[in-house]
N, C-alpha and C positions, 0 to 999 in steps of 0.2 A: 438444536436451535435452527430456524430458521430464516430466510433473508425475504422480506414480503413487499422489499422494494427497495430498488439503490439508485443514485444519481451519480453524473459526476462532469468536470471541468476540466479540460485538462487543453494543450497545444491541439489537438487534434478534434475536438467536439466540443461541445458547450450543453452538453448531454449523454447519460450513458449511450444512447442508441446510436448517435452521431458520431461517440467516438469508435463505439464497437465497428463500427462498419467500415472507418477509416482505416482502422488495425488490419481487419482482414482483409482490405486493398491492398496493403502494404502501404500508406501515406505515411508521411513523416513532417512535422515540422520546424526541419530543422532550420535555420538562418542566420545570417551576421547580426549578432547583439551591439549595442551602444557601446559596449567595454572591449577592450584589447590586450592584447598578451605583450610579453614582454620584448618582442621584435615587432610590434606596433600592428600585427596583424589583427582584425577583428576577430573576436572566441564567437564559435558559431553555437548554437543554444534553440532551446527551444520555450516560447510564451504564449500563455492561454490570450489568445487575440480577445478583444474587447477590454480588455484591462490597460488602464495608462503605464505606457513600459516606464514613468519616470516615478511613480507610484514607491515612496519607500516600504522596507522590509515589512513591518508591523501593519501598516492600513492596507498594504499587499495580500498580505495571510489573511485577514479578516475580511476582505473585499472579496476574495476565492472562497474562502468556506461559506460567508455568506451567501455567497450566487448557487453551491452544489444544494445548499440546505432549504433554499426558498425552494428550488424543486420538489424537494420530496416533500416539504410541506404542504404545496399547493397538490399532489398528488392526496392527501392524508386531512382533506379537511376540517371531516368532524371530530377525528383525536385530540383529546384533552392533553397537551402537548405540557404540563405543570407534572403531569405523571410519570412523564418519560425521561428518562436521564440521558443526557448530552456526554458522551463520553469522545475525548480530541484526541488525536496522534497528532504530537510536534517534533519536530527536529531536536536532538541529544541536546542539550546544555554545552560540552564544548565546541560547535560550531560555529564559529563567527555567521553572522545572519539568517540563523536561521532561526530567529522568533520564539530561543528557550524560556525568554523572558515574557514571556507573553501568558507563560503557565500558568499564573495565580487568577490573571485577568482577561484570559480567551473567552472564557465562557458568558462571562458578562457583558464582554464586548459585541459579542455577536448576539445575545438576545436582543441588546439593544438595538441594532442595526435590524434585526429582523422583528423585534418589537412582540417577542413572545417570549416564556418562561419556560425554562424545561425543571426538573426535577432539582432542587434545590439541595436535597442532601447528596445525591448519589452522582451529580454531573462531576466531573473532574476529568484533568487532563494526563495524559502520556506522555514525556518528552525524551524519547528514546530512539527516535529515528526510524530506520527501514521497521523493527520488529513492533514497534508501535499500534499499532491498528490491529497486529494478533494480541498482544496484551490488552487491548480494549476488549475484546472481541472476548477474551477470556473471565475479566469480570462481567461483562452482559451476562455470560453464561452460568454466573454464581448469582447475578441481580434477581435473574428471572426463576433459578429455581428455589430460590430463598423468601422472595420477593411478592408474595402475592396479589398484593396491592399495586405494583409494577406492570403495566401489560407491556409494555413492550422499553427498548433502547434503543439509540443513533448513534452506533457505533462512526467517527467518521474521521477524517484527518487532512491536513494540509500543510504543503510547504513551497518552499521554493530555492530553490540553488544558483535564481539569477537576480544576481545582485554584486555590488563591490566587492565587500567582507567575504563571501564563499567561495567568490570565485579566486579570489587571491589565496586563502587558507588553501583553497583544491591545488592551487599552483605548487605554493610553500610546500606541500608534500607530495610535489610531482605525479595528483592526479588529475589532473586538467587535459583533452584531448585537445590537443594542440599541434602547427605542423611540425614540430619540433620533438614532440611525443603523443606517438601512438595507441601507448597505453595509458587512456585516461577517460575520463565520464564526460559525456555533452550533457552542460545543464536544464534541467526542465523544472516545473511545475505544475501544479495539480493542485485541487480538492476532490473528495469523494465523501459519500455520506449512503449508510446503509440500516433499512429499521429489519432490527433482528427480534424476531417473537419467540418464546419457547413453543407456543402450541401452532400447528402450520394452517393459517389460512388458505381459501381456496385457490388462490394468486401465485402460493408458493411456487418455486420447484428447485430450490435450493439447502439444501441439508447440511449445517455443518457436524460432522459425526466425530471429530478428532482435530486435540488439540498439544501441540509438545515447544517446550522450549529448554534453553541450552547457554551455555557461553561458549566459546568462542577464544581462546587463551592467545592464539596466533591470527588475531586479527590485522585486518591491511594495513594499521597506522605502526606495527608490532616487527619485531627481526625473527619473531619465531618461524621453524618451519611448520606451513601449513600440512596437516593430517585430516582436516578434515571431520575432529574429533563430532564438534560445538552443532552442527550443522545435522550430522548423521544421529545422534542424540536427539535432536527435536523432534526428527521424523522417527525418529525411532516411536519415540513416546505416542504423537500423534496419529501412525499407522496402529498401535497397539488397542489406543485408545477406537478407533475406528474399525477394529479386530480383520486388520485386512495386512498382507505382506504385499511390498513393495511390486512386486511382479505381478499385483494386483491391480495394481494403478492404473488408468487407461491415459492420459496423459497429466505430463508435469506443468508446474508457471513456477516463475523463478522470477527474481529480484535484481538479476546482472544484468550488469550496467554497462557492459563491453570493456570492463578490464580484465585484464588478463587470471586475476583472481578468483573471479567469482567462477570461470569457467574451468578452473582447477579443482573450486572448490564443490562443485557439481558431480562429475566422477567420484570425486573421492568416497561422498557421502553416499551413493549408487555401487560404493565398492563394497560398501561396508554392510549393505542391508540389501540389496539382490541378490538371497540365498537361492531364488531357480530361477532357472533359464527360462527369459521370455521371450516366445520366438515372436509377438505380434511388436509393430512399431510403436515408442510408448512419446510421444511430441513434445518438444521442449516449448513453450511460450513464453515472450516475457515484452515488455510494455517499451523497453529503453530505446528500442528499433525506430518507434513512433514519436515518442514522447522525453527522450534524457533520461537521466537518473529525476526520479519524482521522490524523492528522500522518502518524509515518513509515512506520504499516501503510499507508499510502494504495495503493502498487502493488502488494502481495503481495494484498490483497483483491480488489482488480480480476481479479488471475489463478487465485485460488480460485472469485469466481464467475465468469469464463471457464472454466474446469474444470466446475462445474458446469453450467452451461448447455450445452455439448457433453455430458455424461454421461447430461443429461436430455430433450437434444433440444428444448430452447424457444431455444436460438441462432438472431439471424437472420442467418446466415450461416456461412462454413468458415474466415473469417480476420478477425481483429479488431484492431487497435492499440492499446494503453494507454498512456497518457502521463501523464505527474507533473511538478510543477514546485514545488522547494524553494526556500521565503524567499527565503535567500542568494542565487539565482541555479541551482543546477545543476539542469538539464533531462534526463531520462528518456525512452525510450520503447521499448517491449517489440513484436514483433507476434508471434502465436500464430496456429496453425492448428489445425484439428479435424482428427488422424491419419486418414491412408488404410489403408482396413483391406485 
């Protein structure tokens, strides 16, 4: 599969290019949100600017995916957009606000708002959280080689983590960075949106070559002790699939969110599948620095700016792995290469 064009929304750009360049400045947007913790202190967060911050949860989500999707469409004119299947990453079902409910009716919603039709049998939604946008990303890859009448999918996803209900749920289980605790997620959001083709236009230069997932049994909501199993499983699968070992990889993008778990659970899964010694530096990336935890866009953004860093030539390297790891437990992991021309 390939990515022949991605867009995206997020705190820091109002376009993939905008925001790519932010990232690599190191910007962040982070600020005092309208809501308050529970010693009256403002929760500091991050919001894609131009959106009304008083805008509830549902015309929120729709208002965001709408804005990443008009881009790529205006990018994508003369495509018969009736052929193409809309495939959503939403936030798990048990998250307070995070728009699980919206599953049945995203799709519709947003044709309407952008006044076009995508693929009527085949669009449907994700509502799974971080690993979301790789399980889209996974039936695209069954659409298109099954699919011949299919040319292409919009792989794409949206959420957001700022709002009442999340932010109190994130409290309720002590993951809220607050100055009270340290180890917790600053909220963000995001839209992204990505048209993935089986056969590679000349535009290309994004290869996705492997794909794995996994559960997760000692997930953060969980008393288990983390091993690491659910995580090192994905990649396992998705290096396998890509016929590459881990010490192959030229750099990683990760999905942590600045608690203390995710970067547990990073080693763990690098202990388990760096069977030789890589003496070159292999870079960690990940979007939370910039932008918060972006819930279920967490993997479709890591592959827009994979796309872009190969387009622009500031990649350090020709192969990179992406990995997500939702609440619940399921585990992700993407690896992508930079096309031989």
């Amino acid at each position: 599969m390939f990515i022949s064009a991605s867009t995206m929304v997020c705190p820091v750009g109002l376009s993939a290019a905008a925001a790519c360049v932010a990232k690599r400045g190191g910007i962040s947007a982070f600020k005092d949100l309208q809501y308050h913790d529970n010693e009256d202190e403002p929760i500091v967060g991050a919001m894609v600017p131009g959106i009304e911050p008083t805008l509830r949860c549902a015309p929120r989500l729709v208002e965001l995916l709408k804005s990443a999707l008009a881009d790529l469409l205006k990018e994508q004119p003369n495509r018969r957009w009736e052929q193409v299947p809309l495939l959503v990453a939403l936030a798990e079902p048990h998250r307070p606000g995070g728009g699980a409910e919206l599953a049945n009716t995203m799709v519709r919603q947003v044709q309407e708002a952008l006044k076009v039709r995508f693929h009527p049998q085949h669009s449907r939604v994700f509502a799974l959280g971080h690993a979301a946008g790789f399980q889209a990303l996974r039936l695209a890859r069954e659409i298109l080689k099954h699919g011949s009448t299919i040319p292409a999918c919009i792989v794409c996803g949206v959420d957001s983590l700022v709002n009442a209900a999340t932010l109190l749920w994130l409290d309720q289980h002590f993951r809220l960075k607050t100055p009270a605790n340290r180890d917790g997620v600053i909220p963000g959001e995001a839209a992204a949106a990505m048209l993935i083709l089986a056969t590679p236009p000349q535009e290309a230069v994004a290869q996705v070559i492997g794909l794995g997932f996994a559960k997760e049994k000692a997930h953060i909501l969980s008393e288990e002790p983390l091993l690491g199993l659910g995580l090192a499983e994905a990649a396992r699968v998705a290096l396998a699939e890509a016929k590459l070992g881990l010490h192959e990889i030229d750099w990683r993008f990760s999905d942590v969110t600045g608690e203390l778990y995710g970067f547990k659970e990073l080693p763990l899964m690098e202990g388990r599948l760096m069977r030789v010694l890589r003496k070159q530096e292999q870079p960690l990336w990940h979007w939370a620095e910039s932008t918060g935890d972006t819930g279920a866009v967490a993997g479709i953004i890591q592959l827009v700016a994979v796309d872009d860093a190969f387009r622009r030539g500031y990649a350090p390297g020709d192969r990179v792995i992406c990995l997500t790891s939702s609440v619940p437990g399921d585990r992700a992991a993407c690896v992508v290469r930079r096309r031989a021309r």
